[in-house]
N, C-alpha and C positions, 0 to 999 in steps of 0.2 A: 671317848667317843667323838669329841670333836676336833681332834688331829686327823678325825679320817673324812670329815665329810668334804674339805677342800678334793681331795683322792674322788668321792663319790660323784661330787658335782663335775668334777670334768672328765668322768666317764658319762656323763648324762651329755652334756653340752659338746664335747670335745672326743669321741669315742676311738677316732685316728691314732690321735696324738695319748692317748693313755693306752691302747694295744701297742704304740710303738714303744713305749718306756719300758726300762727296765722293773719288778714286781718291787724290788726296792728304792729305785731311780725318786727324789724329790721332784713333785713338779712347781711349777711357779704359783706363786700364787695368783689367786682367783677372782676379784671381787664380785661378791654374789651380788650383785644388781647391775651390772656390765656387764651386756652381752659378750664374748670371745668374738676375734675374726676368725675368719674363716679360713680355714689351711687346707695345705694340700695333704698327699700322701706319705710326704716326710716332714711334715708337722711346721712347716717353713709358713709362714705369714704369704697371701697371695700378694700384699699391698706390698711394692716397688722402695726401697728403701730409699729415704729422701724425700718421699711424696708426704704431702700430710693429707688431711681428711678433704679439705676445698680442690686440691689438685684431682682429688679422684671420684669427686663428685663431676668436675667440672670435665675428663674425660668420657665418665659413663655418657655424660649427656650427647657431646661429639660423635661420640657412638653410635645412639641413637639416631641421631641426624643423619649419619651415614647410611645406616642398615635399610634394607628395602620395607616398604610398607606391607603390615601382613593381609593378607586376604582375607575378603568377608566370611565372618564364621558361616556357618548352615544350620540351617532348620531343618529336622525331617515333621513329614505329614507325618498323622495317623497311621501306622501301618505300614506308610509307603516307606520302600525302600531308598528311592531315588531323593537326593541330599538337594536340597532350591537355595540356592546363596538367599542372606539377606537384601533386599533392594537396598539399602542402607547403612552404612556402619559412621555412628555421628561421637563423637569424642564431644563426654560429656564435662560442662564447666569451662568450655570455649567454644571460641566463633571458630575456629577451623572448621567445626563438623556443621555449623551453619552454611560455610562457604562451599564445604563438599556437598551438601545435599543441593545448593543453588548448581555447583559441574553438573552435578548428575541430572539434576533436574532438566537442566536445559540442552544436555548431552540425549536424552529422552525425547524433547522435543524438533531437534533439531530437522530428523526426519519426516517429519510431519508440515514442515512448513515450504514446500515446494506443491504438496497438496494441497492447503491453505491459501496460497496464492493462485493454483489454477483454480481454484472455486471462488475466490474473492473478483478475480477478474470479467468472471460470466455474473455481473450482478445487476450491470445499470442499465434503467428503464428509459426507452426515448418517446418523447411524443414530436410530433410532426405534423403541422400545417404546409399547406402546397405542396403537396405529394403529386397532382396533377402535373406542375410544370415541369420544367425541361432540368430546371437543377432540384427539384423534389424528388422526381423521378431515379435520379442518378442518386439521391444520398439515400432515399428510400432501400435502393436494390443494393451499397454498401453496406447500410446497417443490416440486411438481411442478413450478408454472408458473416458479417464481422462476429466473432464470439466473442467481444465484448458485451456484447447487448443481448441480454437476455430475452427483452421484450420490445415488441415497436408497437406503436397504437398510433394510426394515423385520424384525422380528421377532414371528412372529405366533403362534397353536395350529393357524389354518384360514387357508388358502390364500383369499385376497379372489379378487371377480370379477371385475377388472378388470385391467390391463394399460398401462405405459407405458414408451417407452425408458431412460429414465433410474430406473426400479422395480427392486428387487430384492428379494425376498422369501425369507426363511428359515422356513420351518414346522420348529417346534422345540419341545420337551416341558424347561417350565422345571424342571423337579426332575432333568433331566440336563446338568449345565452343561459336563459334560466333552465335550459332545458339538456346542458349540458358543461353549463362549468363547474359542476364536480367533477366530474371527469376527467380533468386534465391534475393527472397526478400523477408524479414520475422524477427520473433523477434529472433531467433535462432534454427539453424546449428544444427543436428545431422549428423556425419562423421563415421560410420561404416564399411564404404569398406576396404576390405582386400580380399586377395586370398593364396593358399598355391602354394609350388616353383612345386609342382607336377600337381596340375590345371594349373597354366600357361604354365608350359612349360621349361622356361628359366628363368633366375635369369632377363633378360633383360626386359622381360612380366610382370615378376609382382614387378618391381622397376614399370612400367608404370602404374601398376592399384595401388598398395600401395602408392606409393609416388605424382607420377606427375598430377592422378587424384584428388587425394585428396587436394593436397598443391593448384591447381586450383581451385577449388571448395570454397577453404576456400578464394583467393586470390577475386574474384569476389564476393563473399558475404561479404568479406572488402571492398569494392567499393562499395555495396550498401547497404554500414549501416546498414547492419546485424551486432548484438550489439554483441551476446556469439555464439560462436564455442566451440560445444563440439566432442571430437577425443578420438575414441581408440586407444589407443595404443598395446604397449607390455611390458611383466613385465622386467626386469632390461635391458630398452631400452637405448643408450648410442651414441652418434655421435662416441667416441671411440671405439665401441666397438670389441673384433678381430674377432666377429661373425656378419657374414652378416645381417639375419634376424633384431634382436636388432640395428645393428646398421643403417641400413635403418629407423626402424621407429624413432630411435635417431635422426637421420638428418632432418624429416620430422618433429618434435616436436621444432626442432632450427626453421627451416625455418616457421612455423607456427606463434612462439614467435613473429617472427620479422615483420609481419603484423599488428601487434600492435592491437588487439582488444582490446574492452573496459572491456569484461569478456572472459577469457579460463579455458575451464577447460579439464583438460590431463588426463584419466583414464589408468593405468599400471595393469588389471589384472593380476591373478595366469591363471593357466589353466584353461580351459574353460569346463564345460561339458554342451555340446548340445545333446538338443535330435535327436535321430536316427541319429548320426556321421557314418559314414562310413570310417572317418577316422584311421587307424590300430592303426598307431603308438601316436596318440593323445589318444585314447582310452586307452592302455595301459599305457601309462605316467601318467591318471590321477589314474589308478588304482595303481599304483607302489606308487603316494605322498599320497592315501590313506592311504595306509598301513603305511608308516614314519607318516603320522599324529598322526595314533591309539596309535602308541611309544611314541610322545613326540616330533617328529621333523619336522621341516621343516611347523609349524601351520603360521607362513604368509604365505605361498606357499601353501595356504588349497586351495583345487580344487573349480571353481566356476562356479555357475548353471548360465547360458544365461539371468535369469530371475530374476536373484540379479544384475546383470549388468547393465539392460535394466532400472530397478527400479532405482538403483542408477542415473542413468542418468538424467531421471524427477525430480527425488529431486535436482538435482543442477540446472538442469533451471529453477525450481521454484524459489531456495533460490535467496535472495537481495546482490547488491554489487557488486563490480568491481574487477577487479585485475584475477593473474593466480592463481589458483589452480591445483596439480599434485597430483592421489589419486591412493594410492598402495593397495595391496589385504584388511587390515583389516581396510582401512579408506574406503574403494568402500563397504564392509558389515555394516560397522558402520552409513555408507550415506543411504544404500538402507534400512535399520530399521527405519530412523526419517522419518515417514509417517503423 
């Protein structure tokens, strides 16, 4: 009986190679705890003569590496016919299928993120003092149109004539602040108020509208994490300086600093040319630096339209970053041009 079970076990293991034999034919022997290899149909070994075992491990693998990656199996629903790939095929006991599921993940999202951008851009809220004037007026009627800005809330003494969805207006009496400094909350502060020493009155009226309304304004929108204050100023504005004007808004510019926002930015125009000024002696100042322009003199001190101002403005609440910025006549043109 046991000359023949060598015969039985490699009709069991080997079933090719024992129909190819002769009924008498010896076959090789067997050992029963080693698997056989694998033959073809004429009993021939498929393994390459000369290879050993490391040679042919080390080819399967090559192999592998070669062959195309297989497609995600499927799942059927309940019922359904129609076959849903897996969103997923993660090769388990490596980071490969970590690093596929991050492709895929982000291959997912990628579409989505030009959406994410046009929504992120319509988000920031402006407030605005001097909305009356002549460069309020103008940055007023740009943040309307701009869709960056979501929201405008102006602060005014008399209610404007006009009307728009995105307007919001506070009629407010500045020597009662308690009655409206919560209110000023928003991504950023436009500061445009000014008056001239002949609208007020006294040098004492409009140190109150220049300086003490301003410097409050900005002080309570530092209280409620309003991030950028943007301030007009004046051109060669100076806490030194031996001229009153410049050196009020000098003063106003320190005392600003020292609020500590997270962005300021200080704008120092040239002259201003607004339309329909009524102003005599502004009108003729700007006409007098036209003329030293046309010569050759006095081109930072180039006269500047309300509406290169206004512009400039937007572009620096738009741009990224923290810290102070101070921008004089030919960086305030150079700003309102990157559009």
């Amino acid at each position: 009986m046991t000359e023949y079970l060598p015969l039985i076990l490699g009709m069991i293991r080997r079933p090719h190679a024992a129909a190819a034999a002769a009924p008498g034919a010896a076959l090789p022997p067997l050992h029963p705890l080693r698997r056989p290899r694998r033959a073809d149909n004429q009993g021939r070994c498929r393994k390459r003569p000369g290879h050993d075992a490391g040679h042919a491990r080390r080819d399967r693998r090559r192999r592998r590496r070669l062959l195309p990656r297989r497609q995600p199996r499927t799942v059927r629903r309940g019922g359904d016919c129609d076959s849903v790939p897996r969103p997923f095929a993660i090769k388990k006991k490596t980071t490969a299928g970590l690093r596929q599921l991050l492709r895929r993940g982000l291959r997912l999202a990628v579409p989505t993120v030009p959406a994410l951008m046009k929504t992120w851009g319509k988000y920031m809220h402006a407030l605005l003092i001097g909305a009356t004037g002549a460069t309020g007026k103008d940055l007023l009627g740009l943040l309307l149109k701009d869709d960056y800005f979501s929201r405008v809330e102006i602060f005014v003494r008399h209610s404007p004539d006009f009307h728009h969805e995105k307007l919001k207006v506070h009629v407010i009496d500045f020597d009662r602040p308690e009655q409206w400094k919560q209110l000023i909350k928003g991504d950023v502060l436009f500061s445009c108020l000014g008056t001239t020493l002949k609208a007020a009155g006294s040098k004492a009226a409009q140190w109150k509208i220049d300086y003490e309304y301003q410097y409050r304004f900005a002080k309570f929108a530092r209280e409620n994490n309003v991030s950028h204050y943007i301030l007009v100023s004046s051109a060669f504005a100076s806490p030194r300086s031996p001229f009153y004007y410049p050196r009020m808004k000098g003063r106003l510019e320190e005392a600003v600093r020292a609020l500590g926002f997270p962005k300021l930015s200080i704008f120092n125009p040239p002259a201003l040319i607004r339309k329909n000024s009524d102003r005599t002696l502004e009108v003729a100042g700007v006409n007098v630096m036209r003329f030293f322009n046309q010569l050759g003199l006095f081109r930072p001190q180039k006269p500047m339209p309300t509406e290169i101002l206004a512009q400039a403005m937007i572009n620096s609440a738009k741009t990224k970053g923290n810290g102070v910025a101070t921008l004089t006549g030919k960086e305030i043109w150079k700003c309102a041009e990157a559009r």
